[in-house]
C-alpha positions, 0 to 999 in steps of 0.5 A, spaced: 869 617 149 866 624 148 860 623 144 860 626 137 854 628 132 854 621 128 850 620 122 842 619 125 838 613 124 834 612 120 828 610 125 823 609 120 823 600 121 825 600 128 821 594 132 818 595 137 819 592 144 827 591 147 829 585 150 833 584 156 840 583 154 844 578 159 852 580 160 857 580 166 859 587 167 865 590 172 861 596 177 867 599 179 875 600 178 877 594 181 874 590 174 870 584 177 866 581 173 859 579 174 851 578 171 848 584 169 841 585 165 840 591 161 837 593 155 839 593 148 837 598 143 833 597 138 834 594 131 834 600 126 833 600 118 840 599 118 842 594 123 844 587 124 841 584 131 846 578 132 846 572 137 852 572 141 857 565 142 863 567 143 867 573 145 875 574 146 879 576 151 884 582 149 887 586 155 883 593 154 878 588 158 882 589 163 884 597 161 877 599 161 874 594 167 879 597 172 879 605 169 886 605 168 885 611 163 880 615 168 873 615 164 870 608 164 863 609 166 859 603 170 857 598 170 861 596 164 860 590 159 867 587 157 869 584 150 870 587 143 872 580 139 864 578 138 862 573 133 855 570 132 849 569 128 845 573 125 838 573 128 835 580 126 836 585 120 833 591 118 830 593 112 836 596 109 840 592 111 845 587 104 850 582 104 848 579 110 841 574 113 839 571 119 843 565 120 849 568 117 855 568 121 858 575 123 862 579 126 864 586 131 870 589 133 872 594 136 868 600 134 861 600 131 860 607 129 862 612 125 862 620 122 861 616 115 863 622 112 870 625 113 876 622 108 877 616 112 871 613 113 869 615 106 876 610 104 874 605 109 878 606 115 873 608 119 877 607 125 882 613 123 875 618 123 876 624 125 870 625 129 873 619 133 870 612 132 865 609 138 868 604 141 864 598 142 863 599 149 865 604 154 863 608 147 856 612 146 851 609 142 847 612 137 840 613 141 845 616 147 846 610 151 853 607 153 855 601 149 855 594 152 860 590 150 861 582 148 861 579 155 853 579 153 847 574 150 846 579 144 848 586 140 846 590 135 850 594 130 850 598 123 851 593 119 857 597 116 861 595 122 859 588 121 863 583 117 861 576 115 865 571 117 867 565 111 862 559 113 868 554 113 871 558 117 871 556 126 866 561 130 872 561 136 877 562 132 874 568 128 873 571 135 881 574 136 882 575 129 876 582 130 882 585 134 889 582 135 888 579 128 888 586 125 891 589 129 898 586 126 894 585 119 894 593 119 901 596 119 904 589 115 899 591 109 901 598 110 908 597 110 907 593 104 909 586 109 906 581 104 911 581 100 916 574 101 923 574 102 922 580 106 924 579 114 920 580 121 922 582 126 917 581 132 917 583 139 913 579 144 909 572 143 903 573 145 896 575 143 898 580 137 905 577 137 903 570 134 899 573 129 904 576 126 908 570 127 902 566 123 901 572 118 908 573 117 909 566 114 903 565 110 906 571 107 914 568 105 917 572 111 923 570 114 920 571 121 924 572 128 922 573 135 923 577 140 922 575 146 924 576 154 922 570 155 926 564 153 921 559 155 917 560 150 923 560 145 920 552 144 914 555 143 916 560 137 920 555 133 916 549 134 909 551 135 908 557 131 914 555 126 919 562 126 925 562 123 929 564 129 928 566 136 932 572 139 932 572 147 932 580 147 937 580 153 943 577 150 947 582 148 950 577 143 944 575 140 942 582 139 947 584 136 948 579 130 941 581 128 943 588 126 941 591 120 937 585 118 930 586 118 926 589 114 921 591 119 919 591 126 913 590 129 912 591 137 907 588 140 909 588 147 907 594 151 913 593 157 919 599 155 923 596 150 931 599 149 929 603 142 936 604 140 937 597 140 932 595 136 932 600 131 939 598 130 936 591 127 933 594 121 936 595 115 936 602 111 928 604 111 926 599 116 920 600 119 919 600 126 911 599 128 908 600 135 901 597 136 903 595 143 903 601 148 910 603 152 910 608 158 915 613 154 919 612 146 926 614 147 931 614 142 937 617 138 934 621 132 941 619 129 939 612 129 933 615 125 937 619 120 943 615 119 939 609 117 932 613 114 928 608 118 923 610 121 917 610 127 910 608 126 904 606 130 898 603 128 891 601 132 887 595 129 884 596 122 878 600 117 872 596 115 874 594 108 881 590 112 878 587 116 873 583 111 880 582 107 883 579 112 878 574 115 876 572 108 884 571 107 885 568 114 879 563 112 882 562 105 890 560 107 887 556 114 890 561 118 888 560 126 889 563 132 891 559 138 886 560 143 883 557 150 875 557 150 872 558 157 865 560 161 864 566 162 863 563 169 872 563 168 872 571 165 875 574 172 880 568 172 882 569 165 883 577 166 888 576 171 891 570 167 892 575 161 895 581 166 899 575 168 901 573 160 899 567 162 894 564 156 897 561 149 894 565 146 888 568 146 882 566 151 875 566 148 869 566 151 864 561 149 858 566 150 851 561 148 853 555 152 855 558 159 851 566 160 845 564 163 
């Protein structure tokens, strides 16, 4: 990421003296992960230090780590799904104490100036959100992401996670959780009786999954994978399981949905899925297919439409950990060591994970 003029520090209550952060770092495109030391900045006015204990493992690890999209800059310390305790605060700092349960995402800097920050979508700032890690921070250095003993961050881009709620299960929530929670609220898709459709039963898939039932949706999945039907209808509790390579059972779908989320990244056979949506349906890309391919007449002749939508601003992501907490929604998720971290990359790359790995951070980094 290109930096950008952000808004200075206020250095006026800085502590003095940086600790040595321990993380695991990818050297080099081919990603592999192994310790590393380095130094954190120290922690401002308006900044929150945090004892890290778990972090998840979402496929941007794997983008980022092996420069998929040329401009990783090593060494790089993986993991924007932090969750931890608060150790540090500066003197500005309100609504969140040492000890307090919190969190960080997948950005922790802004413009907070422009339209969009002053809303709360800070992600969609104009100036470009810096990113967690791989970003630039605000003293010049590269962020170092959650695969590490602590972090520090404004507290703007901090969230407080509810006391009854599982720190390990909060982790996927600060990037698969919101990244399906965004475009559903946007679309008004908590409204029950509507119909989901969702393609792809992965990390993001089963959250929407989760969300969509806890909304009142009639929820169908979609999938490649007829191996996982079980698992949707059983496990995850969907209406119905579509294997989207049967042509029969695609076409009794059609103009039944209210709205589409793709979550795959794999290329999907848009006319198809378009086909499904009722008139004004929406079909939503959080996922990332190589190319989008369609018939315009398949738009107009139904006044669907195409929409994308990458995780949240600050204020949804408070609302949807306070409203996951509240209805007892969990991701469902596999913790391992950091020690695992290289073999839980290539299990993700390999979809091979039920459904989200996270990595408990304060009982395996030495």
């Amino acid at each position: 990421m290109m930096r950008h003029n952000m808004n200075q520090p206020d250095n006026s209550n800085m502590t003095s003296g940086k600790d040595n952060c321990v993380g695991w770092a990818a050297r080099d495109p081919s990603g592999f992960l192994s310790p590393y030391e380095f130094n954190r900045r120290d922690v401002g006015a308006d900044d929150v230090s945090l004892t890290i204990l778990y972090c998840g493992v979402c496929y941007a690890d794997v983008a980022w780590t092996r420069n998929v999209q040329g401009h990783s800059k090593y060494p790089l310390v993986p993991g924007h799904e932090i969750v931890g305790i608060v150790k540090e605060v500066g003197s500005n700092v309100e609504g969140v104490k040492p000890g307090d349960h919190v969190g960080v995402g997948t950005y922790v800097n802004s413009c907070r100036e422009c339209e969009y920050c002053d809303e709360g979508l800070e992600v969609q700032c104009v100036k470009g959100a810096v990113l967690t890690f791989d970003g630039i921070d605000t003293d010049g250095t590269v962020t170092k992401g959650g695969c590490s003993s602590y972090y520090v961050v404004h507290q703007r881009y901090c969230f407080k996670i509810p006391e009854n709620y599982p720190l390990a299960s909060a982790a996927p929530l600060l990037c698969a959780g919101i990244t399906v929670w965004t475009p559903m609220m946007h679309h008004n898709m908590n409204q029950p009786g509507k119909s989901l459709g969702v393609i792809g039963l992965g990390g993001l898939g089963h959250m929407a999954v989760k969300f969509g039932k806890s909304f009142g949706l009639r929820v169908s999945v979609f999938s490649t994978s007829l191996s996982k039907k079980d698992e949707a209808l059983n496990v995850l509790g969907a209406d119905n399981f579509i294997l989207s390579s049967n042509d029969e059972e695609m076409k009794a779908m059609e103009k039944s949905l209210d709205f589409v989320i793709n979550t795959a990244s794999a290329d999907i056979p848009f006319d198809q899925y378009l086909s499904l949506l009722k008139s004004g349906g929406v079909l939503s890309l959080v996922g990332v297919p190589s190319e989008v391919k369609f018939k315009p007449i398949n738009l107009i002749l139904g006044m669907r439409s195409i929409s994308g939508s990458v995780t949240g601003g600050t204020k949804q992501i408070q609302e949807m950990l306070k409203y996951c907490a509240a209805h007892e929604i969990y991701p469902n998720i596999e913790i391992v060591p950091i020690q695992y971290a290289n073999e839980a990359l290539e299990r993700l790359i390999k979809k091979d994970v039920k459904y989200r790995f996270v990595i408990d951070i304060a009982n395996s980094l030495n």
